[in-house]
N, C-alpha and C positions, 0 to 999 in steps of 0.2 A: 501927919500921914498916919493914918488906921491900915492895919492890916487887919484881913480880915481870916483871923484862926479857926474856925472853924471842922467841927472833926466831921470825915465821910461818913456817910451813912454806913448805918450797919449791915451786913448780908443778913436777905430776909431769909431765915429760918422757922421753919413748921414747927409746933410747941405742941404735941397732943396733950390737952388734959384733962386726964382719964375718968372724968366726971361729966363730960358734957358725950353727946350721943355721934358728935363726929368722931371722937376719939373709939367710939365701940365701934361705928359702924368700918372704918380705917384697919381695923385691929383682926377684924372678920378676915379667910380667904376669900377669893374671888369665887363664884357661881356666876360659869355664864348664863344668860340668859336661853340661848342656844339649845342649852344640852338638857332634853327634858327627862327628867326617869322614865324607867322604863316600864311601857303595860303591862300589867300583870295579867295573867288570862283568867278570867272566871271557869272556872271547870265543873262542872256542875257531876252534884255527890249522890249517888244511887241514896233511894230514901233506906233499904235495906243489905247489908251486905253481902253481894253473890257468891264469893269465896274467901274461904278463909288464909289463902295464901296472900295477898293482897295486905302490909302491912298499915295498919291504920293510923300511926304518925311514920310520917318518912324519914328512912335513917338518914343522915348525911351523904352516904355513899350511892344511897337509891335517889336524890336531891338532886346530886350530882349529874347524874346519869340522864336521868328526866330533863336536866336544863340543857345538856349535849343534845339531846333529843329533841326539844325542843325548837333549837338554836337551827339544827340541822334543818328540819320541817321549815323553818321561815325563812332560811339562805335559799332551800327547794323552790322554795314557793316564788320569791320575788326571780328567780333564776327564768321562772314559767310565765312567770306574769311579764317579764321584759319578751320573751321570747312568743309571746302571744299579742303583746301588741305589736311586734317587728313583723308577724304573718299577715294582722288586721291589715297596718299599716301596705304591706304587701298587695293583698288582696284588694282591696279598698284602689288602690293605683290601675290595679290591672283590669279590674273592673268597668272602672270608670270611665268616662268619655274624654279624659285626659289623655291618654293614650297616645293618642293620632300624636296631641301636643305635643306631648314628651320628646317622642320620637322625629319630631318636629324641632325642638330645641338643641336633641344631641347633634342632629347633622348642622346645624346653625352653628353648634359653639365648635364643631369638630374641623367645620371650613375655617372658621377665625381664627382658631387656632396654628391649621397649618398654612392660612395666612402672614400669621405672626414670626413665622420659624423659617418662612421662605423668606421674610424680610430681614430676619436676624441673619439668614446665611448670606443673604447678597452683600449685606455691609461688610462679613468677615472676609468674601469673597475678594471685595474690593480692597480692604486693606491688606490683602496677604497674596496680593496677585505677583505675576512672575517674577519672579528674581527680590522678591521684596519679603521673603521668610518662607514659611511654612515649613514642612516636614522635609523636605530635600535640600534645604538651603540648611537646616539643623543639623542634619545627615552629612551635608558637606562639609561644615565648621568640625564635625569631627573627627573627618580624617574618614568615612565609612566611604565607599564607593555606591554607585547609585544601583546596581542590581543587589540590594539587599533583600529577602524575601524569600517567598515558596516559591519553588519552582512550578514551570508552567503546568506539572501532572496532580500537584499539588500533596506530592509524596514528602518533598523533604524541605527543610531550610535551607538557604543558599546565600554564602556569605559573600 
């Protein structure tokens, strides 16, 4: 009779070694692919200088300032640009010979709708018919009497 001794495998474990180019490229952080830098604006430099107030490398703090400004002017800008195509968009509808359609499809969907909602109340209708629940049979399980409410002038509560 043989037995058969044999030892388990071992847990496969990753070995970088740091001579071969999977170990550098592993070793790297991530860059997603996604996130592209950002464009720089060509801005184009007067051949001679107009004023001498206009500092000729930029401090830090005027750098600064500039890219707030910047920043600002492009949030402007894409703010106009959504709100101009939502006018086109607009316009272009109203314009157009769709119209009738449209107008056409809200009273289509607006009938099915209160289609849908007269069919939902007759079913709740049906299960919560006389004596079989609803708000006065809940009313009566707790002891309340059944003229609870405003009164007929609609001046007060009435208990």
């Amino acid at each position: 009779m043989s037995t058969n001794t044999q030892t388990p495998p071992s847990l496969k474990r990753r070995r970088l070694n740091p001579q071969t180019a999977a170990a550098a490229t592993l070793s790297k952080p991530f860059k997603s692919p996604f996130k592209t830098p950002r464009p720089t604006a060509a801005t184009p430099q007067p051949a001679h200088p107009t004023s001498s107030t206009t500092p000729t490398t930029p401090t830090p703090t005027n750098l600064i300032s500039l890219q707030k400004r910047h920043t600002a002017l492009l949030n402007t800008l894409a703010a106009l640009r959504a709100s101009l195509d939502t006018h086109t968009q607009a316009l272009a509808i109203e314009t157009g010979a769709r119209e009738t359609e449209l107008e056409g499809l809200v009273l289509k969907w607006r009938g099915v709708s209160r289609a849908a909602a007269e069919g939902a109340w007759a079913v709740g209708r049906e299960r919560c018919g006389e004596g079989e629940g609803g708000m006065g049979e809940f009313l009566a399980g707790l002891g309340i009497k059944e003229g609870l409410g405003w009164d007929e002038e609609g001046e007060g509560w009435v208990d």
